[in-house]
MIZA-482373 format. One line per 2 residues: number of its first residue (from 1); for each residue x, y, z of N, C-alpha, C. Coordinates in steps of 0.001 Angstrom, whole numbers, plus 500000, padded with zeros to 6 digits. Atoms other than C-alpha are relative to their C-alpha. Layout:
BEGIN
NUM> X:Y:Z:X:Y:Z:X:Y:Z  ...
//
This chain:
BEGIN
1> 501166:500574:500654:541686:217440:972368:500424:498800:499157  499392:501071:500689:542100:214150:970798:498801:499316:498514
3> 500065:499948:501651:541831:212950:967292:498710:500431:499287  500970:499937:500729:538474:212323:966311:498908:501425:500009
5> 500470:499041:499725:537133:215424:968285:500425:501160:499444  499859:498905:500579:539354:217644:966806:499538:499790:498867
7> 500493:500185:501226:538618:216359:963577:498376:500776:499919  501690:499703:500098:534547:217123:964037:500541:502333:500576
9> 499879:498535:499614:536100:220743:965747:500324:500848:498752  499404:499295:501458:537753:221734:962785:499376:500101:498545
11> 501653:499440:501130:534346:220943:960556:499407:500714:500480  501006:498931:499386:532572:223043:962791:500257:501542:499503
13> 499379:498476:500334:535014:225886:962344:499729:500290:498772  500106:499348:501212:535124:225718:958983:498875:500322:499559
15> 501115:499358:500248:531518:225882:958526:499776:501468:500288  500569:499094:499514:530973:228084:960976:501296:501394:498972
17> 499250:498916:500554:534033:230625:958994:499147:500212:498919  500780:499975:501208:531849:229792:955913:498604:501592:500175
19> 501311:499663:500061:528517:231141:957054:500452:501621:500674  499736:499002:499175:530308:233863:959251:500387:501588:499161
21> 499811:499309:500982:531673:235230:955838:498718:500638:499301  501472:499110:501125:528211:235321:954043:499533:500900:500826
23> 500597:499361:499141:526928:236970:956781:500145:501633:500048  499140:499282:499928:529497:239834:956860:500474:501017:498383
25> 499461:499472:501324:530266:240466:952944:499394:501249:499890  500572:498418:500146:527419:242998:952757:500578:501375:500418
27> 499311:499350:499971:528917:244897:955198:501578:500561:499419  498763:499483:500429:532360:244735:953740:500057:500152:499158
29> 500249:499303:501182:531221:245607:950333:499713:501365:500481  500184:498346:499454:529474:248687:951810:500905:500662:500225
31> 499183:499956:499498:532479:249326:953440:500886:500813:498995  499292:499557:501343:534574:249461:950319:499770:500986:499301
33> 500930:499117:500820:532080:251210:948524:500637:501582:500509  499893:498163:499423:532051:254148:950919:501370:500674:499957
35> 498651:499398:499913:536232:254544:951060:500054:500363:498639  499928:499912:501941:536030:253725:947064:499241:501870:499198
37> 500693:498812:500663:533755:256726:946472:500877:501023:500121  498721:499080:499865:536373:259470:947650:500884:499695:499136
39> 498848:500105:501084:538936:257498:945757:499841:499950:498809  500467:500085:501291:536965:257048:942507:499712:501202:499447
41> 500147:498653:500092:535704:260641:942627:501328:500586:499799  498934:498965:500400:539014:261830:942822:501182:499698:498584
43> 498950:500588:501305:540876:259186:939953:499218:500234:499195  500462:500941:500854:537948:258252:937988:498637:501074:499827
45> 501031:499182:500392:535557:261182:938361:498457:499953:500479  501055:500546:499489:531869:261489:938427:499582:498504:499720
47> 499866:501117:500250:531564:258359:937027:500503:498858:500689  500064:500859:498806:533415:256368:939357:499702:500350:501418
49> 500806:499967:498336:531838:257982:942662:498549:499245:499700  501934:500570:500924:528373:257031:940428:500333:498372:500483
51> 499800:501278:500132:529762:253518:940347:500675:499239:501627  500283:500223:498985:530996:252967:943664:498528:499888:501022
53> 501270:499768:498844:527698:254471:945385:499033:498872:499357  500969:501158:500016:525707:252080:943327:500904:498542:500538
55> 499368:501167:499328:527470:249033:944874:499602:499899:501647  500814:500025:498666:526385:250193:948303:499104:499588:500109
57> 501152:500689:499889:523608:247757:949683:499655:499875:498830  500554:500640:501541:523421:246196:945967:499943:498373:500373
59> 499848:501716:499391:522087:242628:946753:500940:499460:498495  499199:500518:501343:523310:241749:942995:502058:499951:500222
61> 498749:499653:500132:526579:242874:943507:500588:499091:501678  499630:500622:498857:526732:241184:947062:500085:498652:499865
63> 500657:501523:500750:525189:237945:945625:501793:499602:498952  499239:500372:501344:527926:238046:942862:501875:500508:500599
65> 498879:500642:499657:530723:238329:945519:500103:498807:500884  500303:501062:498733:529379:235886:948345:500548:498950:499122
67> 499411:501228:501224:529991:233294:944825:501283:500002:499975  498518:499637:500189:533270:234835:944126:500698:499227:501280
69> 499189:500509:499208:534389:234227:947569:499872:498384:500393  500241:501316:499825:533463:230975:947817:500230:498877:498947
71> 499640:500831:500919:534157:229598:944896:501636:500132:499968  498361:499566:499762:537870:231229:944900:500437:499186:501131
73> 499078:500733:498800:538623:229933:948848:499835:498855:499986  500291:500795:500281:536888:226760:947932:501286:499209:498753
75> 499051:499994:500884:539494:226595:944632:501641:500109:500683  498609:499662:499618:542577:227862:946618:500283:498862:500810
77> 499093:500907:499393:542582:225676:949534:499814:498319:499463  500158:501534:500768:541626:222433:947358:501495:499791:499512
79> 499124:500668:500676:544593:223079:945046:501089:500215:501430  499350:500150:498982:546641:224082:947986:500621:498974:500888
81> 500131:501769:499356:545989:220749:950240:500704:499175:499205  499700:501107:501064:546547:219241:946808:501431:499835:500120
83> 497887:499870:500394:550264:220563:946046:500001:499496:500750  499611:499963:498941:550898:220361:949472:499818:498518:500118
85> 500531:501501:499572:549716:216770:949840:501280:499560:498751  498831:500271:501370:551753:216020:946475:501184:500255:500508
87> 498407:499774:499968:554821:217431:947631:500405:499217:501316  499782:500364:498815:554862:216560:951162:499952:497999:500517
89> 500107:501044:500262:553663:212973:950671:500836:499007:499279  499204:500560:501045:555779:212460:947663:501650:499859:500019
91> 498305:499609:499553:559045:213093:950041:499614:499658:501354  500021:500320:499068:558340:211091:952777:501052:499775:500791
93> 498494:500148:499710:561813:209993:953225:500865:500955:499427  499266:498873:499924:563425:213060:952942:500581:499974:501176
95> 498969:499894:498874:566335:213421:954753:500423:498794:500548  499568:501020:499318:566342:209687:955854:501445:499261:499076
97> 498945:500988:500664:569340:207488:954903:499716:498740:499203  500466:501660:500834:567619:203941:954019:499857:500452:498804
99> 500319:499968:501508:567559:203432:950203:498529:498919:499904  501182:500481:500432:564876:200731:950547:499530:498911:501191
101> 500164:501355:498960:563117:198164:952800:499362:498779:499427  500490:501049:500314:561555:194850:953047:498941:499867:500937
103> 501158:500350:499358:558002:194349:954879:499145:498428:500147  500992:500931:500454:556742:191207:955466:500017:498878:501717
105> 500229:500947:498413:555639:188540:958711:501029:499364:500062  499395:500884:499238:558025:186919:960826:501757:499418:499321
107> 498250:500135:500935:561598:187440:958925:500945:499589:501169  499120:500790:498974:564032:184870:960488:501229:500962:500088
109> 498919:499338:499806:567675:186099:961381:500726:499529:498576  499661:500601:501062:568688:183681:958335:499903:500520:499162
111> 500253:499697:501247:567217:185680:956178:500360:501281:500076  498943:498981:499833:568957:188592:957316:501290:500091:499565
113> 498241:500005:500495:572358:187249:957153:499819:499594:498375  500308:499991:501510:571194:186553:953282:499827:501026:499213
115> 500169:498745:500233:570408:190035:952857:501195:500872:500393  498471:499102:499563:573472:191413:954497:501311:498807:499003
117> 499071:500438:500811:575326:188988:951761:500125:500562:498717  500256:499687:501350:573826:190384:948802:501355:501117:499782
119> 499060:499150:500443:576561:191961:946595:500098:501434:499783  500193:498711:499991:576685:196240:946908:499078:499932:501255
121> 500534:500096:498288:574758:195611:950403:500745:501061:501296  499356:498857:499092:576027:198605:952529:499745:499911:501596
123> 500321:500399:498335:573962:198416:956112:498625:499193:499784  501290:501003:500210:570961:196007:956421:499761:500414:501959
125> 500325:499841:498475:568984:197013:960283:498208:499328:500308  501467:500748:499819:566069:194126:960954:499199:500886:501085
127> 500452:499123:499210:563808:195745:962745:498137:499682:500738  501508:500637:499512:560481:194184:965352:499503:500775:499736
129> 501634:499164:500401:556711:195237:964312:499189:499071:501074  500999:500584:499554:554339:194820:966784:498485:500965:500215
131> 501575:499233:500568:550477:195731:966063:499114:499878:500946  501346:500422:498828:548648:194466:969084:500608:500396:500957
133> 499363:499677:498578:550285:195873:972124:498961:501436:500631  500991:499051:499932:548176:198014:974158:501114:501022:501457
135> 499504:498749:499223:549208:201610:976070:499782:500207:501289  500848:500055:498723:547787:201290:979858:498980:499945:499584
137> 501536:500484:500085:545159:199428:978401:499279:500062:498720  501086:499673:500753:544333:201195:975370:501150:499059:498532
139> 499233:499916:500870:545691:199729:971937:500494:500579:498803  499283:498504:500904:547915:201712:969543:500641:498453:498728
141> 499756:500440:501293:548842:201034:965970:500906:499007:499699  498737:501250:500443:552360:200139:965812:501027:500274:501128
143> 498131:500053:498993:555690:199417:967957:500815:499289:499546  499418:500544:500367:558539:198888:966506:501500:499787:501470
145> 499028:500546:499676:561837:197422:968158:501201:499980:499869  498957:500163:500684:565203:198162:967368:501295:499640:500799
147> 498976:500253:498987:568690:196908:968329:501249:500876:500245  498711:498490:499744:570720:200398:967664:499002:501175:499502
149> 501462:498720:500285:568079:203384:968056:500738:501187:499362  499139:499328:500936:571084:205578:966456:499842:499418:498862
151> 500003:500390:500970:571360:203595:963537:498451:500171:499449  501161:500082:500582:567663:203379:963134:499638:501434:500152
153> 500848:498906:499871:566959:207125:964177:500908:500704:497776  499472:499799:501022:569463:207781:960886:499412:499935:498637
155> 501093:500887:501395:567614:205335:958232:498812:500716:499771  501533:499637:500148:564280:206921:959053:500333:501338:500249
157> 500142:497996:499569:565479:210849:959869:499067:499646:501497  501147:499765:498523:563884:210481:963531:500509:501721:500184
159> 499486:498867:499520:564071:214227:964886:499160:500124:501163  500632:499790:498530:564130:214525:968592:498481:501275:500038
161> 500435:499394:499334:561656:216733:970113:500994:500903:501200  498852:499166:499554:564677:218291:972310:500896:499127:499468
163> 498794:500129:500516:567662:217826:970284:501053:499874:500913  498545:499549:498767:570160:218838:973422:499613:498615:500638
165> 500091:501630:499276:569124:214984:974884:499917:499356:499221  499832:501358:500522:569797:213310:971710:500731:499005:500263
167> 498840:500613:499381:573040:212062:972807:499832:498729:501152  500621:500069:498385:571269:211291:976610:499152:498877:499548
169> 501633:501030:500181:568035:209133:975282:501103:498854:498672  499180:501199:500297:570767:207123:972974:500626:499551:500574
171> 499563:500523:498763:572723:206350:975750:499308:499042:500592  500791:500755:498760:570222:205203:977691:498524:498753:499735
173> 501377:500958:500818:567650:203487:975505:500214:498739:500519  500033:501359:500308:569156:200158:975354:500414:499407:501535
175> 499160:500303:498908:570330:200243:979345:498635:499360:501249  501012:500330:498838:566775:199845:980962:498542:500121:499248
177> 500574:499645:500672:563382:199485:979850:499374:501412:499732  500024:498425:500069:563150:202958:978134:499406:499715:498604
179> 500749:499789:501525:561067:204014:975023:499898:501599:500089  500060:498479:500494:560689:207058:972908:498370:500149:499182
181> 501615:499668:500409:557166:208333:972032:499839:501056:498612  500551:499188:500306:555780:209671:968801:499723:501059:500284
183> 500517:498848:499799:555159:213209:969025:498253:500347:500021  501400:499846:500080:551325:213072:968325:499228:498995:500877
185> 500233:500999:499377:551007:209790:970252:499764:500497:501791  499984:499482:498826:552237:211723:973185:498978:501086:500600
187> 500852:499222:500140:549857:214350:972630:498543:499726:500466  501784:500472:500216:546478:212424:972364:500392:499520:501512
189> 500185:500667:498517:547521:210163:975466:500134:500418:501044  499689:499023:499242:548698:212990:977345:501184:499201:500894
191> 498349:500236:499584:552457:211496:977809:500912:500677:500144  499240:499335:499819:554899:212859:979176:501534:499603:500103
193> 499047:500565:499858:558813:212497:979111:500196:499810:501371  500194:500266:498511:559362:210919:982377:499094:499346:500446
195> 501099:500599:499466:556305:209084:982840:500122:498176:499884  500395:501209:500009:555609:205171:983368:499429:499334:499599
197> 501168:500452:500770:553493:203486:980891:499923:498272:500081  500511:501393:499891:552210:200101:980894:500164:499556:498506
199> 499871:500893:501452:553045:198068:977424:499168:498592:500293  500519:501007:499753:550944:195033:977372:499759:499037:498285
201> 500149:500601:501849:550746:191978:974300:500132:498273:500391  499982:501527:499230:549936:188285:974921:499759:499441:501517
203> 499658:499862:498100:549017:188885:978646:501028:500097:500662  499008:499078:499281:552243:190007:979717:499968:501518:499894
205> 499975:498764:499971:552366:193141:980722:501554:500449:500968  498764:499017:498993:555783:195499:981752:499821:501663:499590
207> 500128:498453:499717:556301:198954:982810:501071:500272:499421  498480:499221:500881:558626:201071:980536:500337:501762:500501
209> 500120:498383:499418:559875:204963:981042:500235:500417:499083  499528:499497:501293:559674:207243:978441:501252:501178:500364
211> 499086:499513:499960:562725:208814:977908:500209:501171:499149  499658:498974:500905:562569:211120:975244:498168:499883:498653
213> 500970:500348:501109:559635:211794:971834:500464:500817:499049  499347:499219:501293:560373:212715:968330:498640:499716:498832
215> 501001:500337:501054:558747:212640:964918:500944:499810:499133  498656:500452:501290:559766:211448:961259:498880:499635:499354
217> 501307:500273:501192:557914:211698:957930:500323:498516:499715  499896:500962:500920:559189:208362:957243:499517:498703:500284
219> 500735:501035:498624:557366:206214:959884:498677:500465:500591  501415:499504:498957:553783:206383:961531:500224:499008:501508
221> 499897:500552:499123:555254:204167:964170:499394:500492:501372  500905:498929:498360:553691:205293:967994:501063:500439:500628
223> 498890:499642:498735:556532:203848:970399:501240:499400:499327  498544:499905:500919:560012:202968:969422:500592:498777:501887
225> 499031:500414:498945:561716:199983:972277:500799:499278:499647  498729:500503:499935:564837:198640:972886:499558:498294:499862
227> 499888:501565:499853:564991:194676:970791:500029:499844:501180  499700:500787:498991:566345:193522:973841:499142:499458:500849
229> 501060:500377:498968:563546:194126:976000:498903:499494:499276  501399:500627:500857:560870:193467:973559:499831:498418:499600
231> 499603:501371:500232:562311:189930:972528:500195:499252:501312  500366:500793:498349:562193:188905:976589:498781:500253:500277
233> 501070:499778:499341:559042:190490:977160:499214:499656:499160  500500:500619:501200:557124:189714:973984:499888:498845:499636
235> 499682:500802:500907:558715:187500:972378:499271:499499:498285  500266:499791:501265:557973:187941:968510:500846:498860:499640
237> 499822:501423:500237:557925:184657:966410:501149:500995:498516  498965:499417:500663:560549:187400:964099:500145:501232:499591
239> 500044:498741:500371:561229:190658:962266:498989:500136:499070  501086:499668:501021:558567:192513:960425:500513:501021:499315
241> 499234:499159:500981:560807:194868:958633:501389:500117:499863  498851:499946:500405:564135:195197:957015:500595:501168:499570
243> 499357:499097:501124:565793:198275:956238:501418:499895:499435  499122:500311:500384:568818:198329:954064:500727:501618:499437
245> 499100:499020:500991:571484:200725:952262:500803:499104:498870  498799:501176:500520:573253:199275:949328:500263:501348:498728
247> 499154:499337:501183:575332:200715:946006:498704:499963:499093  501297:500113:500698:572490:199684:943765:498757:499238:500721
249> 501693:500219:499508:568676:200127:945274:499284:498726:499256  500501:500767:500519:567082:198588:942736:500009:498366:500167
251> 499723:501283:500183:569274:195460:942181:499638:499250:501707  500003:500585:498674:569461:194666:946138:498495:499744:500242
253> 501498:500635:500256:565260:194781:945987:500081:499335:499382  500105:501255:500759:565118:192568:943183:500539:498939:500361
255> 499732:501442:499242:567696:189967:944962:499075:499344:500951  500454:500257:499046:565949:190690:948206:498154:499414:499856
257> 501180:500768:500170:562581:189787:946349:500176:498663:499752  499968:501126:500118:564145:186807:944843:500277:499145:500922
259> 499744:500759:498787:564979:185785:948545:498708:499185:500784  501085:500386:499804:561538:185869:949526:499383:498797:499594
261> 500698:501023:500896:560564:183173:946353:497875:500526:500346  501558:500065:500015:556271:182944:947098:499668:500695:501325
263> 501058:499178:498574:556149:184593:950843:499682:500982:499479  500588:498933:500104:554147:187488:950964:500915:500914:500430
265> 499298:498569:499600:556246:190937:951178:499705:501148:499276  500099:498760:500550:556707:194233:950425:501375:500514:499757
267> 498987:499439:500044:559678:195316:949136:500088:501065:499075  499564:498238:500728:560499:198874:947864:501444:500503:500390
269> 498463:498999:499944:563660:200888:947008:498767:501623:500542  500861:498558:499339:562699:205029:948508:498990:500333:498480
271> 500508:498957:501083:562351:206011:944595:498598:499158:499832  500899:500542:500108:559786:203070:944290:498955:500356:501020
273> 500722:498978:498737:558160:204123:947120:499282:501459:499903  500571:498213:499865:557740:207847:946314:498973:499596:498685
275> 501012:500135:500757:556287:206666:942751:498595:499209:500025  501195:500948:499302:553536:204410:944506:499083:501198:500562
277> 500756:499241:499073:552496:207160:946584:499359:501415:499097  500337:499159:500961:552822:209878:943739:498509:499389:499000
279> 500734:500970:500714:550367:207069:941715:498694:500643:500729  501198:500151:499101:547870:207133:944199:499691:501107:500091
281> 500670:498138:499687:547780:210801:945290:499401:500875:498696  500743:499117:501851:547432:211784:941076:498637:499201:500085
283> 501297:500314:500447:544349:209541:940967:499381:500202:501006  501266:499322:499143:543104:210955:943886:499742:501886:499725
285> 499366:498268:500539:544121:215005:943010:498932:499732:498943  500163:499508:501433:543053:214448:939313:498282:500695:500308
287> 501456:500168:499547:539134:214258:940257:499745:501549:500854  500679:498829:499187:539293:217368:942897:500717:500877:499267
289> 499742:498735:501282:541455:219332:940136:499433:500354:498804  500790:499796:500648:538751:218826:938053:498843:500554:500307
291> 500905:499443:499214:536395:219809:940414:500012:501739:499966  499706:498876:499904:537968:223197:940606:499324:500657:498869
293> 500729:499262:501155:537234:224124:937126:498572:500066:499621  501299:499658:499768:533610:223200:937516:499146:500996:501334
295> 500426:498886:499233:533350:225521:940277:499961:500900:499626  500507:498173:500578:534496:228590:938562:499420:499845:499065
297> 500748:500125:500956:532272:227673:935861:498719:500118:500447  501484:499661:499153:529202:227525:938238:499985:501423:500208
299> 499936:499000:499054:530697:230630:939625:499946:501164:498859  500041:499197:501165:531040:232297:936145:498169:500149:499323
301> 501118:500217:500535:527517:231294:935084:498505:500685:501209  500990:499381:498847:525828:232406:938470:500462:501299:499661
303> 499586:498298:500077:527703:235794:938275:499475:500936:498200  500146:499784:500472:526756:236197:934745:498521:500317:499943
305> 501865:500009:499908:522789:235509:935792:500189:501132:500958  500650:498677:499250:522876:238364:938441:500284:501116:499386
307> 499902:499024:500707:524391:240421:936316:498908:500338:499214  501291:500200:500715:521837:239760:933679:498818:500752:500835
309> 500810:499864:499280:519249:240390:936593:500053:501499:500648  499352:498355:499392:520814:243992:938010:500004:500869:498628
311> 500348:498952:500934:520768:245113:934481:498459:500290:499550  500926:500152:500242:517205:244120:933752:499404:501258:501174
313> 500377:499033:498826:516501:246112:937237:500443:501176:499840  499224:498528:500037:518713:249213:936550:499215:500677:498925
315> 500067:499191:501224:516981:249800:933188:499490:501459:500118  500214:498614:499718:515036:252563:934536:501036:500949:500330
317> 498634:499167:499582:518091:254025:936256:500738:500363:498988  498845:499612:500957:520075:253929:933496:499404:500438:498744
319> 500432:499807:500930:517556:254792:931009:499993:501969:500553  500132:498980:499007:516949:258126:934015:501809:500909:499495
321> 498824:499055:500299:520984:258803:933790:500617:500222:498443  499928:499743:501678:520940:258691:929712:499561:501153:499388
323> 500224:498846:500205:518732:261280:929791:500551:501241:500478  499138:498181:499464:520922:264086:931913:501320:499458:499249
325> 498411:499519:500198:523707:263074:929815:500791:498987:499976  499596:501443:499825:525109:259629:930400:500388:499675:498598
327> 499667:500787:501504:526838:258418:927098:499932:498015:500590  499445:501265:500249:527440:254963:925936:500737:499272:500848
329> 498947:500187:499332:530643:255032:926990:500380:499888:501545  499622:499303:498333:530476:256452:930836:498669:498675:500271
331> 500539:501390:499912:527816:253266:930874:500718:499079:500252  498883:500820:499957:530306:250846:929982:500981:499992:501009
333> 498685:499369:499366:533041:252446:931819:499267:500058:501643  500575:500372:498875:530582:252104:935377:499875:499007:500094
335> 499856:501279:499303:530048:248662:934899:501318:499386:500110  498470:500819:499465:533647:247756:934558:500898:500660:501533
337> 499564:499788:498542:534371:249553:937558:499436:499431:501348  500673:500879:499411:531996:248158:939117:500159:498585:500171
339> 499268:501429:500060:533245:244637:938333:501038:499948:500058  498550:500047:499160:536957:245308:938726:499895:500356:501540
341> 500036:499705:497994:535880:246688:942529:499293:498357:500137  501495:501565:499404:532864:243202:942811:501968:499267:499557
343> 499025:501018:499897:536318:241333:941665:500916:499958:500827  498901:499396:498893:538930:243072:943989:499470:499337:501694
345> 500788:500639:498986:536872:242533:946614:499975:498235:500603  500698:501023:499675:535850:239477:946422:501133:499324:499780
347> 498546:500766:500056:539694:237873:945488:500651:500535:501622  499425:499991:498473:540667:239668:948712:499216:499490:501385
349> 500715:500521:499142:538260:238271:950709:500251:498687:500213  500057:501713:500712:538044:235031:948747:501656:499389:500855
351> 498817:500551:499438:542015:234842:949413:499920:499800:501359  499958:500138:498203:541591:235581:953370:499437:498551:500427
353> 500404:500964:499665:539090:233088:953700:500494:498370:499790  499966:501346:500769:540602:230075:951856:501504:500071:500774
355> 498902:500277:498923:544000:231280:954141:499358:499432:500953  500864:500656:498424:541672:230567:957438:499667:498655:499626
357> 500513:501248:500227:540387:227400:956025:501076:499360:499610  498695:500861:500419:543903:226187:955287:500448:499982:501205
359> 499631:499601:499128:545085:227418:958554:499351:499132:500874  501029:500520:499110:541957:225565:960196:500575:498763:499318
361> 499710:501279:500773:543016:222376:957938:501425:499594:500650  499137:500428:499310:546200:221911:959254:500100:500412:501135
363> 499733:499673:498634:545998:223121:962615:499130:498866:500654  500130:501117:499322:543687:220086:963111:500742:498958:499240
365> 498376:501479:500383:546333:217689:961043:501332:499971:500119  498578:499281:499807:549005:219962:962398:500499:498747:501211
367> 499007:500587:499360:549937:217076:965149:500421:498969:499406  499596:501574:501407:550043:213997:962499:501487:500545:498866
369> 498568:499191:501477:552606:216364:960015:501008:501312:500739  499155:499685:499334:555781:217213:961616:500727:501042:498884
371> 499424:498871:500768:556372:220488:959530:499071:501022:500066  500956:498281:499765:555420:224215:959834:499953:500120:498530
373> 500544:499844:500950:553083:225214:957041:500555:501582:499447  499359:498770:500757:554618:227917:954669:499033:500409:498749
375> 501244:499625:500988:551930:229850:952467:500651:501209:499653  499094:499226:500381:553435:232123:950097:498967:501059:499944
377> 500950:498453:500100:551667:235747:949841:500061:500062:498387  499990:499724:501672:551897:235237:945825:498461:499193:499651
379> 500984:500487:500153:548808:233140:946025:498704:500978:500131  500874:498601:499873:547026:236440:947865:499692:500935:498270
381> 500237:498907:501440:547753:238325:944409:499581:499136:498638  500825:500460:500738:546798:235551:942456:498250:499858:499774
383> 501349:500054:499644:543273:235167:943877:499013:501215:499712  500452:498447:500060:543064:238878:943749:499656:500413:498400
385> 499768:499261:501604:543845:239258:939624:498969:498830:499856  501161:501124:500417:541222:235587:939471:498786:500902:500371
387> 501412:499114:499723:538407:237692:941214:499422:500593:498792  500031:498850:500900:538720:240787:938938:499678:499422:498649
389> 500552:500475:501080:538828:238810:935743:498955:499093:499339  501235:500876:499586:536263:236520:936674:498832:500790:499842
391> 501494:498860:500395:533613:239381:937305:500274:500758:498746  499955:499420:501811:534795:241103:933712:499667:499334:499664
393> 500277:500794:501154:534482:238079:931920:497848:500369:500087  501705:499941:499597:530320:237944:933320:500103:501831:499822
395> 500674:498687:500489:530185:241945:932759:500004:500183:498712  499991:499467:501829:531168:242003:929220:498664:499597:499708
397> 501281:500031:500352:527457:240229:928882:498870:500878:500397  500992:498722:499691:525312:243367:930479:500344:500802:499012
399> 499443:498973:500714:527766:244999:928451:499360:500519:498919  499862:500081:501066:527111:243818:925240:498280:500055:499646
401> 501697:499798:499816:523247:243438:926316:499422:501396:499966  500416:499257:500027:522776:247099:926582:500582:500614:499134
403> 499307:499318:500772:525204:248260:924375:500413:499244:498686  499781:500265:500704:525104:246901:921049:500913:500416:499025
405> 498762:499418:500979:528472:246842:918743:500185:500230:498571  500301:499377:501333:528772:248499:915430:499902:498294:498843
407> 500319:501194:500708:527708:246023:912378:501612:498821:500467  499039:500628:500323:531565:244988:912067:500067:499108:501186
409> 499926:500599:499054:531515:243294:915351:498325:499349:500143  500772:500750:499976:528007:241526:914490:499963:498718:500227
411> 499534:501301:499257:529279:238293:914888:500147:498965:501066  499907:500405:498727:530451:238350:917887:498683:500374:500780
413> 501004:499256:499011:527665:240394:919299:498780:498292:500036  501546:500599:500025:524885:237686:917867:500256:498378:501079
415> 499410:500490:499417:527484:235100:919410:499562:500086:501785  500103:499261:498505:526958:236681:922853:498804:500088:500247
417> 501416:499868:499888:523454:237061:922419:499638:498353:500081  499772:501282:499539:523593:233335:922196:500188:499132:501161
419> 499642:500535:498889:525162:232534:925102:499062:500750:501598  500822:498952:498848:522984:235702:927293:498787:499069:499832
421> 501215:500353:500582:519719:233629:925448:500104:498576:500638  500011:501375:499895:520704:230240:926827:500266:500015:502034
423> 500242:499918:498582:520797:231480:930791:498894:501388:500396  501197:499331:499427:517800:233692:930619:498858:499702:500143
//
């Protein structure tokens, strides 16, 4: 399936996981309920079989996890994406060798051997960019050019796709026209190693063979060919990138800017580089990590109104079990069971779902990001203890609504009455 389709496939899914959940919770509250009653009866007494069985077919209590879970998997895989985007982004060149490059149109050879003079200058590898070249017809992003595909697979970390023919596809790169394919490139166009592709750019067109495909966080490049052939068949008016190694990063950018004088470039050392990208990704993060906390705040304020609404409804019931006997206490002590199960619940759910929707998130950006996704099971028990304390915080207000606290705790109570008085 190719790009844009999966993209629209992978909104579908996630909707459709969305709606598939609300759909379903009832039953898997019920569910709970009914195992919970045996187990509550036997820890927790009459009191918690009482408090389980009311949870069975309770729209309130269903209502006030459908939120839970949605606000939780909504919260998890946001910050999730986030880290993950942060970390993964912020270590693009991981593992590569280059300390820094130079970007900019049509870099002579002159200005190479000027760059391979600079003092602490270690390896300098110019390297063709070409942006208009089209695939049997179709055109693709980028193709770069190099004149030692070892040296350059080094600088950038390339990692084969079969490793056991790295040796084989360096050999042979520079002997005939041969190219190496992106891993995701190969994917969408449905390339294969071994196949014949058409390169085309300026109305020339030649036939190349792919020889091998890899990936590398440190490049979005497509195809990867041998200078030699590209500079006969092409012919590029120069280099569009420079990578370098030197003793000091920094200083060798700063020469290599002062080489430039007024052309337009881009020059970055890696560390400059990672803090550009770190820049950008915090002022995009900050905004959806703020987002988060207005969710569980919706999600606290909705759960606190059904509560509100299930006690208003129970009063008979609970006015019914006051009279055979029902204290204060065995009151209290049902709704917090009741809201540590509505929280349990709904964090283990919440967690499942916001795994699937992470799972669905990179499995359609899983061919663009050349790394298997690692999700720790400590996030499961976080989500799980967020549920639980989430629905307490919203029960302590039924709590405190039916059960008024001795003078000494007036304060707080009129406090609370405050805050119950301003969402009823």
């Amino acid at each position: 399936m190719k790009g844009n389709l999966l993209v629209l496939a992978g909104g579908f899914s996630l909707l459709a996981l969305i709606v598939a959940v609300i759909i379903v919770l009832p039953l898997i509250v019920t569910a709970f309920a009914a195992v919970l009653e045996f187990v509550y009866g036997l820890i927790l007494g009459n009191t918690g079989w009482l408090a389980a069985r009311n949870m069975k077919w309770n729209k309130n209590i269903n209502q006030n996890v459908t939120l839970l879970v949605i606000s939780l998997s909504a919260v998890i895989a946001i910050n999730f994406v986030g880290s993950f985007a942060n970390t993964y982004l912020g270590e693009v060149f991981k593992g590569a060798a280059l300390d820094g490059f130079a970007d900019a149109r049509n870099i002579q050879q002159e200005f190479v051997e000027q760059v391979e003079a600079i003092e602490g200058m270690e390896n300098v590898l110019p390297v063709y960019v070409f942006g208009n070249i089209a695939v049997d017809g179709q055109t693709i992003s980028r193709v770069e050019a190099t004149t030692d595909l070892g040296q350059y697979a080094g600088l950038i970390n390339i990692i084969y796709d079969n490793e056991s023919i790295q040796n084989s596809v360096e050999m042979q790169f520079h002997q005939r026209r041969n190219v190496i394919v992106n891993s995701y490139e190969k994917a969408v166009e449905s390339i294969h190693i071994g196949d014949v592709i058409q390169l085309s750019a300026g109305g020339i067109t030649q036939e190349y063979t792919v020889i091998g495909s890899f990936k590398s966080r440190a490049t979005g490049v497509n195809i990867i060919i041998s200078a030699e052939y590209a500079v006969s068949d092409f012919q590029p008016d120069g280099y569009g990138i420079v990578m370098f190694q030197a003793e000091n990063p920094d200083a060798a950018a700063t020469e290599i800017r002062t080489l430039f004088g007024n052309k337009e470039n881009w020059t970055r050392t890696v560390a400059e580089f990672n803090a550009d990208v770190l820049g950008v990704i915090g002022a995009f993060l900050t905004p959806l990590n703020q987002l988060t906390y207005f969710i569980l705040f919706l999600c606290i304020v909705g759960i606190i109104n059904n509560l509100l609404i299930q006690y208003i409804q129970k009063k008979r019931s609970i006015a019914m079990y006051k009279s055979v006997g029902l204290s204060k206490m065995q009151h209290i002590k049902m709704t917090l069971i009741e809201g540590f199960t509505s929280g349990l619940i709904g964090g283990i759910v919440g967690s499942t779902t916001a795994w699937l929707e992470i799972k669905t998130i990179f499995l359609v950006a899983g061919p663009r990001i050349p790394i298997e996704l690692d999700i720790s099971p400590s996030f499961f028990v976080l989500a799980g203890v967020m549920g639980i304390v989430i629905i307490l915080i919203g029960s302590i207000v039924p709590i405190f609504k039916g059960s008024p606290p001795p003078r000494k705790c007036l304060l707080l109570y009129l406090s609370i009455q405050l805050v119950i008085g301003s969402f009823s």
